[in-house]
N, C-alpha and C positions, 0 to 999 in steps of 0.2 A: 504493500500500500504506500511507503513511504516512496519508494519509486516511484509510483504512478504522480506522483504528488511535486515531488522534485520536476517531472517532465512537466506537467500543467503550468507550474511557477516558469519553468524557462518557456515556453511555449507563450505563457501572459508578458512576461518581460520580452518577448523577441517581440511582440505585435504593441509595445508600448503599452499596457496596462501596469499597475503598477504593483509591487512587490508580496503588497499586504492584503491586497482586495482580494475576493474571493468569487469568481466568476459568477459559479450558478445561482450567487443571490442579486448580487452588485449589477444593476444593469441603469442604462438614464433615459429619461422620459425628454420626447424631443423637444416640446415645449420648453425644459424649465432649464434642458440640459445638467441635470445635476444626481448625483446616483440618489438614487430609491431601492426598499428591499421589495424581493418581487414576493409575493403571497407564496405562502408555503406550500398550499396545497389551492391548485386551478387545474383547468381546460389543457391537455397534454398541447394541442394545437398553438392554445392562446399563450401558453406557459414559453412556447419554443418561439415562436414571433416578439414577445417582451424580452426576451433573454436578446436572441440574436441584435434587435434593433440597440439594444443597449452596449453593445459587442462592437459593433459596428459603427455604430454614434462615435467611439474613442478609435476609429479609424480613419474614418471619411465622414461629416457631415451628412455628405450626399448622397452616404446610401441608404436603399433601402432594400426590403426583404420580403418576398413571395414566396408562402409554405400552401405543398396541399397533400392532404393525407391519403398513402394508399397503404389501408391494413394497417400495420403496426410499423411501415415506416412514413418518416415524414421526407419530400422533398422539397427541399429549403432552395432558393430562386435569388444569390444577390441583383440587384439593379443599383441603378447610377451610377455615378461617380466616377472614377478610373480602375474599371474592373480588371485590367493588366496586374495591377496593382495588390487587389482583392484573391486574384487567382498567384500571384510572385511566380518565382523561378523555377520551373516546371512542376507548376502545379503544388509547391508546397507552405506556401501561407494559406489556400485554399484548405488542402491536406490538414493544415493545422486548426485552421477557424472551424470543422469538421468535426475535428479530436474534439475540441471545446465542448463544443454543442453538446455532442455525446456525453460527454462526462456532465456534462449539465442537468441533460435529461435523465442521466441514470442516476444522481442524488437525489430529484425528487418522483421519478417514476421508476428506480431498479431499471432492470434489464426488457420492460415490456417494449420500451421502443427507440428505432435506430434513424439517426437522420442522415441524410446524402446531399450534401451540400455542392452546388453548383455557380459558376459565372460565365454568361457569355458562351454558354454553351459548352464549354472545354472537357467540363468530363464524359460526356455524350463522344467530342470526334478522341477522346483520350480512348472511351472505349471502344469505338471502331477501330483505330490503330491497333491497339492491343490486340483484336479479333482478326484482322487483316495479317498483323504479326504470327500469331496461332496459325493460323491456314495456310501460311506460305509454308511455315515449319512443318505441318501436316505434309503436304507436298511435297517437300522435300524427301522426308523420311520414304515414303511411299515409292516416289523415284528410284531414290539412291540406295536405302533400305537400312540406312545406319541413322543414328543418334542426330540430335542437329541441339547445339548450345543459344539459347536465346541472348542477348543483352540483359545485364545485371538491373534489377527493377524491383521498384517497393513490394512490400509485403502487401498490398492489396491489389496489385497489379497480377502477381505469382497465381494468386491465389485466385482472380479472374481467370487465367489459362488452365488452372486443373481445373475448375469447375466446367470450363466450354469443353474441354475434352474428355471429360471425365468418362462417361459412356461411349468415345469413339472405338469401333471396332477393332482399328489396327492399329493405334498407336499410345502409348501409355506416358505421364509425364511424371516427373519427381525434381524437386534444388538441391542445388548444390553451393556451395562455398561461404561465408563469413560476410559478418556486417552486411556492408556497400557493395560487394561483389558477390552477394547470390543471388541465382538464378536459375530461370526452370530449364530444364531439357527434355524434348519430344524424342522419346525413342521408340523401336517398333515394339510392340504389343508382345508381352512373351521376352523378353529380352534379358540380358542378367542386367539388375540396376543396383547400385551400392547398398547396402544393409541399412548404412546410419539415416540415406537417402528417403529411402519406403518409412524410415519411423519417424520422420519430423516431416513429412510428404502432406499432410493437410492442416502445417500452420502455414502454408504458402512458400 
């Protein structure tokens, strides 16, 4: 826990919030501009749009936030502002302002529900790349009939390619490597794949 906790504080200090505030309560009301505590118990919807707006407010003035619910996740919709900015360097202030939320929503709602945070469309053509990337690898394998090493990618990225392939007939995938340098590998279905490989194979 204390881990998790440490990363929230660097994650609020990287995005300029500041040391001692506490996300999932601390949010500002665009009127007064001034932080307010958000009720402790509300509307999971109403809950995630006062939190984000107050998130945001200490980022850009100009933005704002469109959530709409499917099921037990919500997706979250930045607008205004300088969304380049909102989304950062491939995809990782977005990635982070994401993590927030989450953890926001799991202090007063547990684990019922996940949010998917987007701008500008990015994680939409992020996961068409991604899927485009899988199918050429598909391809390849099938061709050539050997292993094919993907480009090193986040853990939600990883974990997008085993789930697209997960049921494919001929080809199986599993990561490999450390920190910043792991990555999945499409090989033929049936194939010998590393031991330690198959046991960490569906955290991405």
């Amino acid at each position: 826990m204390e881990d998790k906790k440490r990363g929230l504080d660097d994650l609020l200090t990287d995005l300029g919030i500041g040391e001692g505030e506490s996300a999932p309560e601390v949010v500002l009301k665009e009127e007064a501009k001034a932080p307010v505590v958000a009720p402790a118990v509300q509307d999971p919807k109403n809950a995630l749009e006062h939190f984000m707006v107050g998130l945001l407010m200490r980022l850009d003035p100009a933005y704002s936030v469109e959530v709409r619910q499917e099921g037990e996740v919500f997706h979250a919709e930045i607008l205004g502002g300088d969304l380049g900015r909102a989304i950062g360097r491939e995809g990782k202030t977005l990635q982070s302002l994401e993590f927030i939320a989450n953890v926001a929503m799991a202090k007063q709602f547990g684990s019922a529900y996940r949010v998917v945070l987007d701008a500008a469309g990015y994680r939409r053509r992020n996961e068409d790349r991604i899927h485009r990337m899988a199918m050429d690898a598909v391809l390849q394998v099938e061709v050539r009939g050997q292993e094919v090493e993907l480009p090193a990618m986040r853990p939600s990225e990883r974990r997008m390619i085993h789930v697209l392939l997960k049921q494919h007939q001929k080809v199986t995938t599993y990561s490999v490597g450390e920190g910043e340098e792991r990555h999945v590998v499409v090989a033929p279905r049936g194939a010998d794949t590393p031991a330690q490989a198959q046991e960490v194979d569906s955290e991405g």
